[in-house]
VOGU-3710 file (C-alpha; in Angstrom, 3 decimals, decimal comma):
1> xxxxxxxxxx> 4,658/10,859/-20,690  6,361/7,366/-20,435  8,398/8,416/-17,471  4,752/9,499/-15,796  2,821/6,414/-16,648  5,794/4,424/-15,276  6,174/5,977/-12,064  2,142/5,742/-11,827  2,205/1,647/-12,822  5,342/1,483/-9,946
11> xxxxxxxxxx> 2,917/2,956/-7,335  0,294/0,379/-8,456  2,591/-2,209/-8,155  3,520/-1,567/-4,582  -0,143/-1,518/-3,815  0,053/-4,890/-5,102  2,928/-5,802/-3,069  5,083/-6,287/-6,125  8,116/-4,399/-4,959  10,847/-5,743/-7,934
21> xxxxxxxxxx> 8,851/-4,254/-10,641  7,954/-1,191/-9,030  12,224/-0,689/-8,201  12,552/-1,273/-12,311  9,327/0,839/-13,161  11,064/4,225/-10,664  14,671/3,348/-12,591  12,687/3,553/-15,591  11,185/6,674/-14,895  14,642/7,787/-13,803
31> xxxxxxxxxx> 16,064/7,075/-17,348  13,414/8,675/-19,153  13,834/11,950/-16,965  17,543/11,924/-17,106  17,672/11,299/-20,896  14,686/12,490/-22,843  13,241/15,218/-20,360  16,644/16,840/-18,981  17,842/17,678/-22,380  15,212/19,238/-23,411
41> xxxxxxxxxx> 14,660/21,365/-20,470  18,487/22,644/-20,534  16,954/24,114/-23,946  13,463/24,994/-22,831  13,617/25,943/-19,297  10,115/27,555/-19,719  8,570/23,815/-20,298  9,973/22,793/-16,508  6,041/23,257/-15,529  3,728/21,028/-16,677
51> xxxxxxxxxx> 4,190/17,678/-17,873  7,799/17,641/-16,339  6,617/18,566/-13,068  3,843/15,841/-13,365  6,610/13,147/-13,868  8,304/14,458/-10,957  5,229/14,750/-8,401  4,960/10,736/-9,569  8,180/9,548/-9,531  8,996/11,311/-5,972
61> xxxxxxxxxx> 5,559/9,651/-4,796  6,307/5,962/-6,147  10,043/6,667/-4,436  8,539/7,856/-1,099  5,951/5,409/-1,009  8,880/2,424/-1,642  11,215/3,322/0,560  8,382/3,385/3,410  7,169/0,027/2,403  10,710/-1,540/2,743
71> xxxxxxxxxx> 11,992/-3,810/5,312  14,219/-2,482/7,554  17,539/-4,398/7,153  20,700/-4,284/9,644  24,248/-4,444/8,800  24,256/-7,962/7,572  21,411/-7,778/5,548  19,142/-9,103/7,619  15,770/-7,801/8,485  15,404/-5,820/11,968
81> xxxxxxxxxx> 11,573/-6,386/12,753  12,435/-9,819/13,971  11,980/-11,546/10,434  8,674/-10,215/9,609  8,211/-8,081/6,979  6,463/-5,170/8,277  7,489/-2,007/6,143  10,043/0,209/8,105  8,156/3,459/8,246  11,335/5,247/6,925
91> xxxxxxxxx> 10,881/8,566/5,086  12,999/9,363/1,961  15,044/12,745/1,991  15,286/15,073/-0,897  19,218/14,438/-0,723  18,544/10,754/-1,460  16,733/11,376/-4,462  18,612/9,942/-7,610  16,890/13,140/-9,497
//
């Protein structure tokens, strides 16, 4: 349940605009997955519906939804839309999940 409410409060925050907290909510979420749910589910593949799969229908939204939103930055870090901050429209693929 924490990993779930903190992907949730990172897509709030990038509604917001608040980007930084959002990135720490999703590696929160991350941690919780990776350490309290994974365990458990190596034991109790049976529970993978669920509450697990609610955690990961968040955390893969709050994910896609912040990598669209970001800046598109060239090889020296700056941004490519000419310095304004328009999100760059980029979709997230399944490979560059951290989960």
């Amino acid at each position: 349940r924490d990993g779930q409410k903190a992907a949730k409060q990172a897509i709030f925050a990038l509604h917001r605009g608040d980007s930084a907290h959002a990135l720490k909510l999703l590696n929160q979420c991350e941690k919780c997955v990776a350490n309290d749910l994974m365990p458990i589910l190596h034991e109790e593949p049976n529970l993978r519906g669920g509450s697990f799969s609610g955690v990961m229908e968040e955390y893969v939204e709050g994910m896609l939804f912040y990598t669209w939103l970001q800046p598109t930055r060239n090889g020296d870090g700056n941004n490519d839309n000419g310095g304004s901050e328009l999100p760059s429209g980029r979709i997230l693929m399944h490979d560059e999940l951290k989960l």
